[in-house]
C-alpha positions as CSV (number, residue, x, y, z in Angstrom):
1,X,0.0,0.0,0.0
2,X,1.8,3.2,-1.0
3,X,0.4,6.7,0.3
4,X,2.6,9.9,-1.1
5,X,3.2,13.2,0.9
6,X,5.5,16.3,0.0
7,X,8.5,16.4,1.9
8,X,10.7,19.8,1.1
9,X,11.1,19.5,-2.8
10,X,10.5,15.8,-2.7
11,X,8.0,13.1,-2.9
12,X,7.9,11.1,0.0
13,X,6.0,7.8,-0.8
14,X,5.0,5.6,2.2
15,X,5.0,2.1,1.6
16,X,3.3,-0.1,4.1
17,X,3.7,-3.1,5.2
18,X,1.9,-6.0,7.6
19,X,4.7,-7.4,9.9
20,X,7.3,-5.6,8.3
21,X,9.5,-5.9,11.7
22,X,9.7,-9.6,12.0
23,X,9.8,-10.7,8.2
24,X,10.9,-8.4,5.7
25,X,12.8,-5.3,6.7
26,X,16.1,-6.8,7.1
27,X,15.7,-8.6,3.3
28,X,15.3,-5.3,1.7
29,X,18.1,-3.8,3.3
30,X,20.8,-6.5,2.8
31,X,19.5,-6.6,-1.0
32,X,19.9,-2.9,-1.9
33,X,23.4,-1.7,0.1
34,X,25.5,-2.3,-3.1
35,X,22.1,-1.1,-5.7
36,X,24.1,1.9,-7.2
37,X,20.3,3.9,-7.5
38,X,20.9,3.6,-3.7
39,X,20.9,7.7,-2.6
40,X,19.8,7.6,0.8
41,X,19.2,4.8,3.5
42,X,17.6,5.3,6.9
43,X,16.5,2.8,9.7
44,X,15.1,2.7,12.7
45,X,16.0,-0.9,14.2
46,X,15.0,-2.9,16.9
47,X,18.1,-5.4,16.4
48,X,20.3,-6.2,13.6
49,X,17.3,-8.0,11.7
50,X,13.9,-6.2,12.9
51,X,13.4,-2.8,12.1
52,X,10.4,0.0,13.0
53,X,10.6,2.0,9.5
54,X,12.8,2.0,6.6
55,X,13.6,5.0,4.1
56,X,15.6,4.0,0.8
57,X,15.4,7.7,-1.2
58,X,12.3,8.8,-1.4
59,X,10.3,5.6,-0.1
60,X,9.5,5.0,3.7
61,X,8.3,1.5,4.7
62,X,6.0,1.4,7.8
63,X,4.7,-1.7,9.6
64,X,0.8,-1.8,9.6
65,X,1.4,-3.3,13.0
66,X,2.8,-0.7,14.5
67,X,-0.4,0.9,14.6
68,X,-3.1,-1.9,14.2
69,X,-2.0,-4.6,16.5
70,X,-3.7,-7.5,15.7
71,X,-4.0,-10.2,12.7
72,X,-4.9,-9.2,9.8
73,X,-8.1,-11.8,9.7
74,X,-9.2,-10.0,12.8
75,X,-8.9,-6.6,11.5
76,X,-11.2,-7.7,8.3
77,X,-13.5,-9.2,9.9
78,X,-14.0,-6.3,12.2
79,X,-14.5,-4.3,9.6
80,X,-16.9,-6.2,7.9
81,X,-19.0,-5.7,10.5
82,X,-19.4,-2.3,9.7
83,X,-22.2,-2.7,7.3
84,X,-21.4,1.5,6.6
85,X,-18.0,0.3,5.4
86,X,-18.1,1.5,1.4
87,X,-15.3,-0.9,0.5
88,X,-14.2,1.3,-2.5
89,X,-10.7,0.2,-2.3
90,X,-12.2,-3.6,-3.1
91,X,-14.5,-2.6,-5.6
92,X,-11.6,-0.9,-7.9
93,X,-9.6,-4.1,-7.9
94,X,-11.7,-5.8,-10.1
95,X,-12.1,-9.4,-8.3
96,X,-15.5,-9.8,-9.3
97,X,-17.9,-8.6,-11.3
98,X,-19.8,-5.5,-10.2
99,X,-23.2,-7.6,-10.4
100,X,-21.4,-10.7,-8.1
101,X,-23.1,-10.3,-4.8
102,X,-21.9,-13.7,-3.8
103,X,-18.6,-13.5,-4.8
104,X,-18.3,-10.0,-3.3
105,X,-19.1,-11.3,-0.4
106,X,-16.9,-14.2,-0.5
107,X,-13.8,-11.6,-0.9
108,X,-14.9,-9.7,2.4
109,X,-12.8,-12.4,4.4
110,X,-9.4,-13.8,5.1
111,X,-8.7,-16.6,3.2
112,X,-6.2,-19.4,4.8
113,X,-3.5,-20.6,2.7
114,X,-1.3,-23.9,2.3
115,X,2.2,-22.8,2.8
116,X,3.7,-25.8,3.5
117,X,2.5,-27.8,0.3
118,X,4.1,-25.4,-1.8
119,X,7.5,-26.7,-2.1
120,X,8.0,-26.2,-5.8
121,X,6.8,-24.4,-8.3
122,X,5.9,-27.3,-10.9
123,X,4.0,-28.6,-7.9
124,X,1.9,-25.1,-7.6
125,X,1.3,-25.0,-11.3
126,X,-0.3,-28.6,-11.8
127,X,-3.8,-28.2,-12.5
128,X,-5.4,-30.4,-9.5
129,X,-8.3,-30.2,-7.3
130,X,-8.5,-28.4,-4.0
131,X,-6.1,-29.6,-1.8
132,X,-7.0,-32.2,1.2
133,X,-7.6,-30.0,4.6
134,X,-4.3,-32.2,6.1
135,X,-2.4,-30.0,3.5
136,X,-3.2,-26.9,5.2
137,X,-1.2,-27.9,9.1
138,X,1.4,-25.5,9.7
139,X,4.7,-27.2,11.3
140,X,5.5,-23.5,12.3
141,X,2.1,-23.1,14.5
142,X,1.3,-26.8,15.0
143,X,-1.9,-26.2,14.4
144,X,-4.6,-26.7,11.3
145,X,-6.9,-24.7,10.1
146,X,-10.6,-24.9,11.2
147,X,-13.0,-26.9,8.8
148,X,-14.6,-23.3,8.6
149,X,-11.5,-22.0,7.0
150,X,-11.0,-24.8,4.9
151,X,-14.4,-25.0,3.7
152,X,-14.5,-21.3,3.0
153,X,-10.9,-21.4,0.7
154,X,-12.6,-24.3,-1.0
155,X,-15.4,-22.3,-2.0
156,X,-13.2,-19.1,-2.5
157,X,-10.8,-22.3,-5.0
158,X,-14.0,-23.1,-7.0
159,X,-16.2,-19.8,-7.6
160,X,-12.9,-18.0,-8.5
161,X,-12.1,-20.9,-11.1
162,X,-8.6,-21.1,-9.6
163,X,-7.4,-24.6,-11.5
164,X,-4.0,-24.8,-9.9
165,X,-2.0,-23.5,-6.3
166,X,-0.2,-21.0,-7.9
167,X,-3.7,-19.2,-9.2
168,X,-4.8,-19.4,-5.6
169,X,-1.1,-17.8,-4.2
170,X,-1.7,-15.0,-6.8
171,X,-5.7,-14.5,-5.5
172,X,-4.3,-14.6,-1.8
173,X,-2.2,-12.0,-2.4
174,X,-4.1,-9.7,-3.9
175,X,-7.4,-9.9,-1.5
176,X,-4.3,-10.0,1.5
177,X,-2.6,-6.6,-0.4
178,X,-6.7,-4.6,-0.7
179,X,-7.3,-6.0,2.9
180,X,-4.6,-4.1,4.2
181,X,-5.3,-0.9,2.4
182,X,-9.0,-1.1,3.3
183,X,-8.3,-1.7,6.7
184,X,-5.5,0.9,7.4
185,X,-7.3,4.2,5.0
186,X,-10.5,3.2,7.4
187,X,-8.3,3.6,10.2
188,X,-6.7,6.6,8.6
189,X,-9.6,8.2,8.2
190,X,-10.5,7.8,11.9
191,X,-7.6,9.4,13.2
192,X,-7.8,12.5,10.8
193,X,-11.7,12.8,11.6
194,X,-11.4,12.5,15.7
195,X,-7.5,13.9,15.8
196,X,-6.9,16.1,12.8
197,X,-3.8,14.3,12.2
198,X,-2.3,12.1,9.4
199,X,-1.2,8.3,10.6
200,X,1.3,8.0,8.0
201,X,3.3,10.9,9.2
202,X,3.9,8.4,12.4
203,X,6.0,5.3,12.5
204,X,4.1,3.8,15.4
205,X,0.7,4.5,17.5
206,X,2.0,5.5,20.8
207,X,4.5,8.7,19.1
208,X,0.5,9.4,17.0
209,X,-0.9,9.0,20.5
210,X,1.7,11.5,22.0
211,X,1.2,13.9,19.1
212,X,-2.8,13.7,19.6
213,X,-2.7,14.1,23.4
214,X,-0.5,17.7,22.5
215,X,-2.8,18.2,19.9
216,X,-5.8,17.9,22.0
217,X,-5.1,19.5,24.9
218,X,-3.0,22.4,23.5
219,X,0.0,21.6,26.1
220,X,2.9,23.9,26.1
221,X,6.1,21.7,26.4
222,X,8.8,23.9,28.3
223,X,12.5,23.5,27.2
224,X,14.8,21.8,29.5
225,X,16.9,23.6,32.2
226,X,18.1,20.7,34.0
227,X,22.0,19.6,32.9
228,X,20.4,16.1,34.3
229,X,17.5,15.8,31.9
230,X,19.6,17.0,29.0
231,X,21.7,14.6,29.1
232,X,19.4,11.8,29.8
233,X,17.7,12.7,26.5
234,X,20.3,13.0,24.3
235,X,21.9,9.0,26.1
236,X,18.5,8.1,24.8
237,X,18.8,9.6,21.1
238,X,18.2,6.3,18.9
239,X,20.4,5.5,16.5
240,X,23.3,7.0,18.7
């Protein structure tokens, strides 16, 4: 999901991301240190492999999380049950036809996915049937899914006339990618109603929360006299 702001003379584009911290931060970083387009390169880190924001030139990568703390099957569902909800993000993508209410419905929720039978790519692409629900058990969570979910992605499999694994990948991205950009401009738009303030300027919830609080209150912050307190802030400087 990319949402673009002016920053002095140039385009900064905020790129965001769900679990950007724990998965894919670190990836993009190791892969573009030696890209010669490579102009600028700023993180904020948690460790040597997690990191709060990215910016690579003009793009700055945010983690969804770091403001909507909870997965992203709960978030859509939640919303679904907003029946005010336009869904006008969903309705551009063209995943159904605009006179499908069944199968508009049927893209309204998270769909469950079999990671761990995809361990080639000539195995994704063979045109089969919908795989057994024993194909869908995560090693990582040592769990299944629920014969809800199953049923549901086997429904999803055959009205979407996915014929093969790697059709369904491609479809699970894409409802995943407009889930998260439905969810997040909702929330978005909540903030800047009830706050006046933009959530993409922000790289977390608690430093929008500190910023709304000042905001709302119309607290004068006093500069520091103290030699103490100076110094404790500037020891605390990330990135020092």
């Amino acid at each position: 999901m990319r949402i673009v702001k002016k920053v002095t003379d140039l385009l900064l584009s905020s790129q965001l991301y769900f679990l950007l911290h724990r998965y894919d931060a670190h990836f993009l970083v190791k892969k573009l240190t030696d890209n010669p387009r490579l102009k600028r390169l700023d993180a904020l880190p948690k460790n040597t492999q997690a990191f709060r924001t990215i910016r690579i030139n003009q793009f700055l990568f945010l983690d969804s999380l770091s403001f909507l703390n909870s997965s992203l099957s709960t978030l859509v569902s939640d919303l679904a049950k907003d029946e005010s909800h336009p869904w006008k993000i969903l309705d551009q993508a063209n995943l159904y036809p605009p006179n499908s209410k069944q199968k508009e419905l049927l893209i309204k929720r998270k769909l469950v996915f079999c990671y761990e039978y995809c361990t080639s790519w000539e195995k994704m692409e063979k045109k089969i049937a919908f795989p057994p629900i024993e194909d869908f058990y995560s090693k990582l969570s040592n769990s299944n899914v629920s014969e809800s979910d199953y049923t549901f992605a086997k429904k999803v499999y055959d009205s979407f006339h996915c014929e093969s694994i790697a059709q369904l990948a491609s479809f699970y991205c894409k409802t995943d990618t407009f889930h998260l950009a439905e969810v997040y401009m909702s929330f978005r738009r909540s903030m800047k109603k009830h706050y006046n303030l933009d959530c993409c300027h922000f790289i977390s919830l608690p430093s929008f929360a500190y910023q709304a609080m000042l905001y709302m209150t119309k607290a004068k912050l006093s500069l520091l006299h103290n030699l103490e307190m100076i110094r404790m802030v500037k020891d605390n400087i990330r990135g020092k």
